[in-house]
C-alpha positions in Angstrom: -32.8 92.1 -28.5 -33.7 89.9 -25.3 -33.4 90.9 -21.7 -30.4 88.2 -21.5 -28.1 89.5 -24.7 -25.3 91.8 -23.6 -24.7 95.6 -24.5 -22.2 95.4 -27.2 -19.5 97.9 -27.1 -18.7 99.9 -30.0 -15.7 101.9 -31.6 -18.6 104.4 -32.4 -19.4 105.3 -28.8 -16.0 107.0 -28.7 -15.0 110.2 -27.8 -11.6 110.5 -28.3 -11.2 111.5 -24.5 -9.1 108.2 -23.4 -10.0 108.1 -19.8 -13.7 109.1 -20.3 -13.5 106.1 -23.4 -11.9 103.7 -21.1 -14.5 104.5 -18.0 -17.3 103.8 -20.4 -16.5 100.7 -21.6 -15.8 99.1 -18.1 -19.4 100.6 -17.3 -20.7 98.6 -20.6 -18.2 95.7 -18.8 -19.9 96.4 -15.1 -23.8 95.8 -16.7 -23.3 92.9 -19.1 -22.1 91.2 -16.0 -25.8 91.1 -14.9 -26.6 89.1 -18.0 -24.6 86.4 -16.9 -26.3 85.9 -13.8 -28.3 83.0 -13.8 -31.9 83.4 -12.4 -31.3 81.6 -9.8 -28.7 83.1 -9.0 -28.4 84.6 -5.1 -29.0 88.3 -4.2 -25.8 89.0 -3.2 -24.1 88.5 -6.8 -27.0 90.8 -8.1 -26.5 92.9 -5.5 -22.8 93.5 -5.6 -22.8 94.0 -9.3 -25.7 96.7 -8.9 -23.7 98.5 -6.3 -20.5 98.4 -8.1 -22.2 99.8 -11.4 -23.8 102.4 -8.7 -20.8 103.7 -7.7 -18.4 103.0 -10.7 -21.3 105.3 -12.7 -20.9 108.0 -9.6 -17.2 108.1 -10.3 -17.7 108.1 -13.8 -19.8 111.2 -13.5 -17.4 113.1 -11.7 -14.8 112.6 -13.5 -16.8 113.4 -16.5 -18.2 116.6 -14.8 -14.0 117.7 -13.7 -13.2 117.1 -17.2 -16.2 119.5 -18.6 -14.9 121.9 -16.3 -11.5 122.3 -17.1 -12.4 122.6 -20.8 -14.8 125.3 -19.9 -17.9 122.8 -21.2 -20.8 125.5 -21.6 -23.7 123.2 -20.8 -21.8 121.9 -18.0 -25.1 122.3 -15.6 -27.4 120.9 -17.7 -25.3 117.5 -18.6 -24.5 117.5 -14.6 -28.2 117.4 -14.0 -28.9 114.7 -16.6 -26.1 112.7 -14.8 -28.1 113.2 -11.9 -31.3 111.9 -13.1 -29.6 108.9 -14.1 -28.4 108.2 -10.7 -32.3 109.0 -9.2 -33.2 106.2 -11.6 -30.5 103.4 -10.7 -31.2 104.0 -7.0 -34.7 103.5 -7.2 -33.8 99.6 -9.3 -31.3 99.0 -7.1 -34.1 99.8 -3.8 -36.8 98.3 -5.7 -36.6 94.8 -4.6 -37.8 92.8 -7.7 -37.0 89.2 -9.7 -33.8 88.8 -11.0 -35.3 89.0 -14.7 -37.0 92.4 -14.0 -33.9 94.0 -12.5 -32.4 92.6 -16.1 -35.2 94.4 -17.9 -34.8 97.5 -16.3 -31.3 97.5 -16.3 -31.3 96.9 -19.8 -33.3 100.4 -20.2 -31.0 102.2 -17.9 -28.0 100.5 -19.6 -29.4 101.7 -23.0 -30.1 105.2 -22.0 -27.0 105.9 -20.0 -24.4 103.9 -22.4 -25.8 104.2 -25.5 -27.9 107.4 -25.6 -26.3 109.5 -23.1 -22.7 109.1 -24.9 -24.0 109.2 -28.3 -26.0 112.4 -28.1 -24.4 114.0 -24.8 -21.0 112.8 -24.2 -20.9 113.4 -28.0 -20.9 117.4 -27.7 -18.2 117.2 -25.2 -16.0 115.7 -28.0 -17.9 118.4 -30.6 -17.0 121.1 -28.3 -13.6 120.4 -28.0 -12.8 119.9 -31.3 -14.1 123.3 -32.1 -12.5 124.9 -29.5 -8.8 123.5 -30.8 -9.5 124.3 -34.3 -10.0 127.9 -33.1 -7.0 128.1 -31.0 -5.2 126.9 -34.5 -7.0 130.0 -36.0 -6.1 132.5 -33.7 -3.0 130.9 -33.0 -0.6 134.2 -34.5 2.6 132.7 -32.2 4.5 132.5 -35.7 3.8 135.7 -37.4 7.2 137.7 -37.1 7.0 141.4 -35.4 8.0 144.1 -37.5 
């Protein structure tokens, strides 16, 4: 995989939450824009597509962090403080000045770790979690056991 091929988006990545699924893939959307960039390209498309991954990430989070919430997500401060490294980490490449083709480089890393890794081994026990809390409310669920 080369610093200039795109993040593919995959059916896998899923959670089966549709607004967290649909903020993901426009974050997947948001970084392979970089990789159309040419290199000589001027600071301010780099720039505006960093910033806009910045904050589209922030919003992300946040939403992701409401949704934890109202489910009653046990590990909700750990995965709230991994969403906070992540934005330590795309704050310093985005105040790092650096060559178009090591922003890509990096960005690649970040991209891998935040929409690949993060959803596949943290966003993924949101979806576990859920899914085991519904199939108890089905067990305890005694709404349609007559009274004697």
């Amino acid at each position: 995989m080369s610093i200039n091929e795109k993040i593919a988006w995959d059916d896998k990545y899923k959670l089966g939450i549709d607004s967290i699924d649909v903020q993901h893939k426009k974050l997947f959307e948001i970084v392979n824009r970089l990789y159309d960039l040419k290199e000589d390209s001027n600071k301010e498309e780099l720039r505006t597509i960093l910033y806009e991954f910045s904050d589209y990430m922030g919003l992300h989070f946040r939403d992701e962090e409401e949704y934890m919430l109202s489910i009653k997500f046990p590990d909700l401060e750990n995965h709230k403080q991994l969403h906070q490294d992540i934005i330590d980490t795309l704050t310093k490449i985005i105040t790092t000045p650096a060559k178009l083709s090591i922003i890509k480089t990096k960005m690649r890393v970040i991209a891998k770790r935040v929409l690949i890794d993060h959803i596949m081994h943290e966003d993924t026990k949101i979806k576990l979690y859920q899914i085991k809390n519904k199939d108890d409310e089905k067990i305890f669920d005694l709404s349609n056991i007559e009274a004697y």
